[in-house]
Structure formats: C-alpha cells, structure tokens
C-alpha positions in Angstrom: -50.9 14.7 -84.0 -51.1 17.2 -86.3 -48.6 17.1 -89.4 -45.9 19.2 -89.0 -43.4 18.4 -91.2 -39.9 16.7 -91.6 -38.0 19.2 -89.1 -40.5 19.0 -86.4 -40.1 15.0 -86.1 -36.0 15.3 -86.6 -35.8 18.0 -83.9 -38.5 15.9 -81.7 -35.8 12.9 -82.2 -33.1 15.0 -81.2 -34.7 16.6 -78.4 -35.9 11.9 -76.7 -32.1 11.6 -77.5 -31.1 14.8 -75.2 -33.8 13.6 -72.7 -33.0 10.2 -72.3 -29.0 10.9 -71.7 -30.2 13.2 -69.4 -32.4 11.6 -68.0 -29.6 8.4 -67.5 -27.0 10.9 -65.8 -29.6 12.5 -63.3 -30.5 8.9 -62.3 -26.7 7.6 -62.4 -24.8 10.9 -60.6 -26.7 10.6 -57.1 -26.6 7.0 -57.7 -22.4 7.2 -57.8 -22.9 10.1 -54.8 -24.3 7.2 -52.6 -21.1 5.5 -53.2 -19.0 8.4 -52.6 -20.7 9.3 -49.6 -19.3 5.7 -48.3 -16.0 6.3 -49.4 -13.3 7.5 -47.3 -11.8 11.3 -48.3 -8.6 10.9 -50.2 -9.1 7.2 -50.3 -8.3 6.1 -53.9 -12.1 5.2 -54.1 -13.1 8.7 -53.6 -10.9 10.4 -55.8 -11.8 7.5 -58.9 -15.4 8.8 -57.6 -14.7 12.4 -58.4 -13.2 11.7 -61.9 -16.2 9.5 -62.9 -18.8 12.2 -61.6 -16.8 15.3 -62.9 -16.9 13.5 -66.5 -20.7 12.0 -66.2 -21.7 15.8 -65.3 -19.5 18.0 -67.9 -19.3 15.1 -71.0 -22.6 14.1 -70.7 -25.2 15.9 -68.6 -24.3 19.2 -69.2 -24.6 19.3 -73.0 -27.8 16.7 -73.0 -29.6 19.5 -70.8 -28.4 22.3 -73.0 -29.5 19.6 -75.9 -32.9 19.2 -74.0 -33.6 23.2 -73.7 -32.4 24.2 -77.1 -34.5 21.3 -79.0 -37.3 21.4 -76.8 -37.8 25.2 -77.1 -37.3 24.5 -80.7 -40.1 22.4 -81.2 -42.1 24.1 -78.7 -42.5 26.7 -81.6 -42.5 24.4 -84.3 -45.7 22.9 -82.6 -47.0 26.4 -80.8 -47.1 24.2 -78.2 -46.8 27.5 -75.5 -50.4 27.7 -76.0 -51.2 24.3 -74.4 -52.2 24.1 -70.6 -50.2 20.9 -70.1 -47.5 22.4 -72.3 -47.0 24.8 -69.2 -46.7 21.7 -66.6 -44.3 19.9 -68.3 -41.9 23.2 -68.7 -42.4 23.8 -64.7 -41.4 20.4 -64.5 -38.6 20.8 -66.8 -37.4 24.0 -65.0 -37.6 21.8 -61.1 -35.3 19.0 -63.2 -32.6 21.9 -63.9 -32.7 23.3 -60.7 -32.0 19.8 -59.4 -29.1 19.4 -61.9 -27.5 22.7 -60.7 -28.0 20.9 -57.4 -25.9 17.9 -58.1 -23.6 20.0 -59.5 -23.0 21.9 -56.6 -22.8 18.7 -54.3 -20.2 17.6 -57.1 -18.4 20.3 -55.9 -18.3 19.8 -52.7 -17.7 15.8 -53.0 -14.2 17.3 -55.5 -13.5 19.3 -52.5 -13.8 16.8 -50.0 -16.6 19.2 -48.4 -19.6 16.9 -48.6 -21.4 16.8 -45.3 -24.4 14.4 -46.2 -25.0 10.8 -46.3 -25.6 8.1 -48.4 -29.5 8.1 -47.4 -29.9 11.4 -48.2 -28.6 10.9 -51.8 -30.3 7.5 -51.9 -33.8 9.4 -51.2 -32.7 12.8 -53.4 -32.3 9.9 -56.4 -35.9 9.4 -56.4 -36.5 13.1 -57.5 -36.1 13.0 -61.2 -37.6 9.6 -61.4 -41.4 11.2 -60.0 -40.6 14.1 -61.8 -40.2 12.2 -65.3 -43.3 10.2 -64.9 -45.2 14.0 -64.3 -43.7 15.1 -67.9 -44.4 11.5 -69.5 -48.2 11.5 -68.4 -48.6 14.9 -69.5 -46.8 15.1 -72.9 -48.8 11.6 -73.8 -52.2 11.8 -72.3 -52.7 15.9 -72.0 -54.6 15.5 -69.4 -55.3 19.5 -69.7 
C-alpha cells in the first residue's frame, strides 16, 4: 500500500470501527425481526421487541452508517481511490447495504405499528443479504481483483 500518512490510517480505523457496528446491527436487527415476527401483537414480548430494535437502529446503526459514509468518503480521497475499478464495486455494494438499512428501517416501522405483514422466514432469508453482500466488499477491498 502506498504511504499515505498518519490521517489516512486513523480515518481507515475509524471508518473498520463504523463498519463492523454496522455490520453487527444489519446482521442482529432481522435477526430480532425473526423473533418479533413470532411474537404476538401487544404481547409484552412484542413491545420489549420494539424497544430493543428502535434502540439497536437509532443508537447504533444509524450513526455507524453515517460513520461508515463520512470516513469512507474521507479516505476515498485521501487514497484517490475513485479512480480504482474495484473501488466502484465496493461503493455499489455499499449503496445496496444502505438501501437495505432504509429497508429494515421501514419494516421497524411497521413491527412499532403493529403493521408487519411478513414472516419469520422471510426475515430469516432477508438476514442473509448483508452477509453475501460483505464478503463482495471484503474480496474486493483485499484482493482487487480489478
């Protein structure tokens, strides 16, 4: 790697430390959806439910994927990055990731609203989204394979 100085490897550690706790809530929210999905509506289950994913989404993944953005774009210039082919992947990626998060946001919203109209497979299946999607960004950021 080329050397690009002190700020570039203490935004990069910023940026694996907004990743990761991203990365743990969009694995952990569908995860707890499954559960919900089980649950009975108004049952003291469900509403524990909507307190644990309405604080997992706005304490934890909502700033770690503003983290992510803001430190990834940051070091995206640091390293002129924007020039490299897998560099473009990895952002489509990136962008598919947020979408999804918007998504379980929305399905939040309906679970706090006692709305939600899906099952327990379907969030079981819809769990292993970000899972293929962070291999994609882990093989491209470490073996550029373009």
């Amino acid at each position: 790697m080329q050397d690009l100085g002190d700020s570039y490897v203490w935004v990069l550690a910023l940026h694996v430390i907004s990743v990761i706790a991203w990365m743990a809530g969009l694995l952990y929210l569908p995860r707890l959806f499954v559960y919900h999905a089980e649950a009975t509506p108004g049952s003291e289950m469900s509403e524990t439910f909507k307190v644990m994913e309405r604080r997992l989404l706005r304490v934890i993944m909502n700033p770690a994927m503003i983290g992510v953005w803001i430190f990834g774009i940051w070091n995206l210039v640091l390293g002129e990055w924007w020039r490299e082919p897998w560099m473009h992947a990895k952002l489509t990626l990136v962008v598919i990731l947020t979408v999804y998060h918007h998504l379980l946001a929305r399905w939040r919203k309906d679970f706090a609203e006692d709305r939600n109209t899906r099952s327990a497979k379907f969030y079981r299946m819809t769990n292993e989204v970000p899972t293929v999607i962070m291999i994609g960004i882990v093989i491209l950021v470490l073996v550029k394979p373009f």
